[in-house]
N, C-alpha and C positions, 0 to 999 in steps of 0.2 A: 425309301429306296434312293441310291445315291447315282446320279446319272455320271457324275466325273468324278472317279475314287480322289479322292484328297492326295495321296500323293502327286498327281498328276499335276497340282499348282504350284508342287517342290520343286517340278524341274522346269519352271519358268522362270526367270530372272529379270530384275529393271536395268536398263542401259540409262547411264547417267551422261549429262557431258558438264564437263565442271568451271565454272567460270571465280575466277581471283575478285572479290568484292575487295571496297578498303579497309575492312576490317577481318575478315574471314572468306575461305572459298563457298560457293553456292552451287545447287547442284540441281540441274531441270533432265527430269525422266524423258527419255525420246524414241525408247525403243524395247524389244524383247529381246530376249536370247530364249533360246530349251537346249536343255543338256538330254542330250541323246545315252544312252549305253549300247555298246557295240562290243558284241561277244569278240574274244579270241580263241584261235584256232585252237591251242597250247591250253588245255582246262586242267592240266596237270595242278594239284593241291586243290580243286573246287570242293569245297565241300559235297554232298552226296544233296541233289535238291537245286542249287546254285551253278554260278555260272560266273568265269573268270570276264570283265568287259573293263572296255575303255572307255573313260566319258571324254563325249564330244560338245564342244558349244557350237550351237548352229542360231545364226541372224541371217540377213539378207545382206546382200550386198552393196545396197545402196545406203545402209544403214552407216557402214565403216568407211566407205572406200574415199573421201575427202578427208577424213580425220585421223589423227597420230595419235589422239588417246582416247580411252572411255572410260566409264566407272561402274562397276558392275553390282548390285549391293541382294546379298542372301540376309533372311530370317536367321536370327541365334538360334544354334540347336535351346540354351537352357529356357528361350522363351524371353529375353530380356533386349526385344528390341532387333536391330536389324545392325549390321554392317556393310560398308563397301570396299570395293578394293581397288583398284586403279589397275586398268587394263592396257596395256602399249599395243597400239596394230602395229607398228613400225619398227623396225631394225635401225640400228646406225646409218645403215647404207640406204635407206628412204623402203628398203623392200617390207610389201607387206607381208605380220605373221598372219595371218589367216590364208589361206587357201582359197581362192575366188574362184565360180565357175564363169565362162565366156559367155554362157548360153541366158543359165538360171541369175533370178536374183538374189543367188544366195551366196554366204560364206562360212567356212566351219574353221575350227581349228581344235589341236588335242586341249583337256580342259584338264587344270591342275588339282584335281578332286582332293586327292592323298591331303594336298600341302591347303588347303582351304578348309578341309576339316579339319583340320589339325585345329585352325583361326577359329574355328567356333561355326562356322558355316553350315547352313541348314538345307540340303538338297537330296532329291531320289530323280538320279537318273533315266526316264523311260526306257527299257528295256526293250533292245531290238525285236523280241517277238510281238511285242505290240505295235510294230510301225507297217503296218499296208500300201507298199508300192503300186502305183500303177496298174500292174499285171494282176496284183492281187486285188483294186479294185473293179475291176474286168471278172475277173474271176468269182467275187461275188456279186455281179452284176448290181453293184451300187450307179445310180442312174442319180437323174435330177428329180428334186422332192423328201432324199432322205433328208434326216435331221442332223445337225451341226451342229458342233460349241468352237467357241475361239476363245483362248486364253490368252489373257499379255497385261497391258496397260494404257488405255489409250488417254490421249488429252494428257497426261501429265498425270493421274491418278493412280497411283504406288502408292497412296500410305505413309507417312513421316514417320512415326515410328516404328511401325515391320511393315514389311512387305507385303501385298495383298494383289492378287490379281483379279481383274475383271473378269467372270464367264459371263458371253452373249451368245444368243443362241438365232440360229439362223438354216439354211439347205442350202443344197448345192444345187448350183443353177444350169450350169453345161460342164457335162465330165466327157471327156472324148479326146483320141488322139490329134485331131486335128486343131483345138484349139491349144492344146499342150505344143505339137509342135510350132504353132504360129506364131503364138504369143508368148509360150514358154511358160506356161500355167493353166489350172482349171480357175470356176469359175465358183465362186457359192453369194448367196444370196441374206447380207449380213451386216448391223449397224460395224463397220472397221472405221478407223480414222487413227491418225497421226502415232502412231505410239503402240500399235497394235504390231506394227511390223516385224518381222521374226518368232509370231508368237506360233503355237501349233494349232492345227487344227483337229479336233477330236470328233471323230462316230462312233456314237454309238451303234452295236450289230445284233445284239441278240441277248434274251434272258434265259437263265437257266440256273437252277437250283443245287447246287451242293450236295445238300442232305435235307431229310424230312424234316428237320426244326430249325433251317437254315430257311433266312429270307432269300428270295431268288435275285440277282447279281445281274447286273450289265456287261456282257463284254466289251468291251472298248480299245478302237486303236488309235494311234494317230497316222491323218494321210499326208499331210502337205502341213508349207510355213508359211503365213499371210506374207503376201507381200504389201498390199496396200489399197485401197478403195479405188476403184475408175472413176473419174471425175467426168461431168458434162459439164458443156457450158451453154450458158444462160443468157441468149442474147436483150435487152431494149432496147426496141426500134422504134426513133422520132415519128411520132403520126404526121408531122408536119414533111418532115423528105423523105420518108420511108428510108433512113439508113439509119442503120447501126450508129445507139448514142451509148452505152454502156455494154458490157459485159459480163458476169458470175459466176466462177467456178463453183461445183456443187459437187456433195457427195451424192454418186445416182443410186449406192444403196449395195452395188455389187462391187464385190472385192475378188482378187486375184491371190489364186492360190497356185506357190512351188509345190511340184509332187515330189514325194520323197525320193524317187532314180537318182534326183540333182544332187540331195544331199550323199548319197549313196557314193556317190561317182567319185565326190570330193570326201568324205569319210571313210570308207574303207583301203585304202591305198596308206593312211594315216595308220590304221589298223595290223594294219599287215607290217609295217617297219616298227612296230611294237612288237612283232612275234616272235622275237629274234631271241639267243642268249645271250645277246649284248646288254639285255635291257633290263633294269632292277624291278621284278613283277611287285613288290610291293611297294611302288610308287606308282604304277601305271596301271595296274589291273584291279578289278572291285569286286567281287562275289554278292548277288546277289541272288535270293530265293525267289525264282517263280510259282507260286499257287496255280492252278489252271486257270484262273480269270487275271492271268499277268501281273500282279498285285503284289510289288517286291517287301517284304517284310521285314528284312534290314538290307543295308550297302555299305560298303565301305568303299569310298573312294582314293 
């Protein structure tokens, strides 16, 4: 039985930052992305099954918001290795392209799917009906103790020659309005460090069987994007004067989780100025087939 369908590692990406050595560039992994799909309104030509969507890239904000470039790098559809592509946050005029929220630490922006598959590029979109907001997880009364995965890269671990993400598996530790609204995330309980950041967070909800010679299936969403581990610190105190002679920052174990509202807030607005007939839908829109257990069976971006 497969707890995180394999697609689901499609739509995470490595964030690179690239540094000029004296003979060639060099490139240190530092963060995640997930390509989100976000239906449009307009499903005019969907095939029957399918569903017209936008791909969004969503990281945090703290990820981009000092830097003017990144490097993003997918799996080869043919299986021969991995590529990158060099991502610009910035405009001429210093404005960033991504879309920041004030609140969340996150940022999205529309993702170039069409013209990246074209490149050979290897990704499946997670599809809006697998993403559980907030309300929805209230609604199914997900509390502290359910089980958790976190997809990304942490420590620098992406794989040289393709792509490969880390799953860690962990729970959620406090889900509640109030520390959403405080701190501006929930809470789960889970080894995250450096590199994890932007990646998704997946639950598992429930099994259920297809057909009598079918194995029984996981449903699976995503809630939120890691932001990043809460640190404590680690005092040593001189026996001799009782004061502080060193310090330690540590990872205490729990990481901080965006709920999807954030990404929502800043994604859909994006959405909606796609809906338009100004806009060429076969460079923007993607059809893809939902199964009932979310499980897109092809895309095109």
């Amino acid at each position: 039985m497969t707890r995180i369908p394999p697609h689901y590692l499609d739509a995470v990406a490595v964030l690179e930052v690239g540094q000029m050595g004296e003979k060639e560039m060099t490139f240190q992994p530092v963060a995640t992305a997930t390509i989100f799909g976000y239906a449009l309104e307009d499903q005019s030509g969907a095939p029957p099954g399918s569903v017209n969507q936008i791909p969004i890239l969503v990281t945090n904000k703290h990820v981009i918001e000092d830097l003017d470039e990144l490097y993003i790098r997918f799996n080869q559809g043919s299986g021969s290795g991995s590529e990158r592509f060099r991502m610009l946050l910035k405009s001429e005029d210093d404005a960033h392209l991504f879309r920041i929220s004030d609140k969340y630490d996150v940022a999205v922006t529309r993702f170039p799917g069409h013209t990246l598959r074209e490149s050979g590029a290897e990704f499946t979109p997670i599809p809006e009906q697998a993403m559980l907001d907030f309300a929805g997880l209230e609604a199914t009364r997900i509390a502290g103790g359910e089980t958790v995965f976190t997809l990304g890269f942490p420590m620098g671990l992406a794989g040289s020659e393709r792509k490969y993400a880390i799953v860690r598996g962990g729970v959620v530790a406090r889900l509640d309005r109030e520390i959403v609204e405080n701190t501006g995330g929930f809470l789960i309980d889970c080894a995250v460090f450096p590199g994890n950041s932007g990646g998704p967070v997946i639950l598992p909800t429930e099994m259920h069987t297809l057909g009598p010679n079918e194995e029984p299936r996981t449903r699976v969403h995503v809630i939120g994007i890691v932001s990043g581990y809460l640190p404590y610190e680690d005092v040593a105190v001189s026996a001799q004067s009782n004061m502080p002679r060193v310090s330690f920052v540590e990872n205490s174990g729990l990481a901080g989780v965006v709920p999807l509202d954030a990404v929502h807030e800043l994604a859909r607005p994006i959405v909606r100025e796609m809906d338009t007939p100004h806009q060429d839908e076969k460079e923007t829109t993607a059809s893809t087939e939902l199964p009932p257990d979310g499980r897109p069976a092809s895309s095109e971006g």
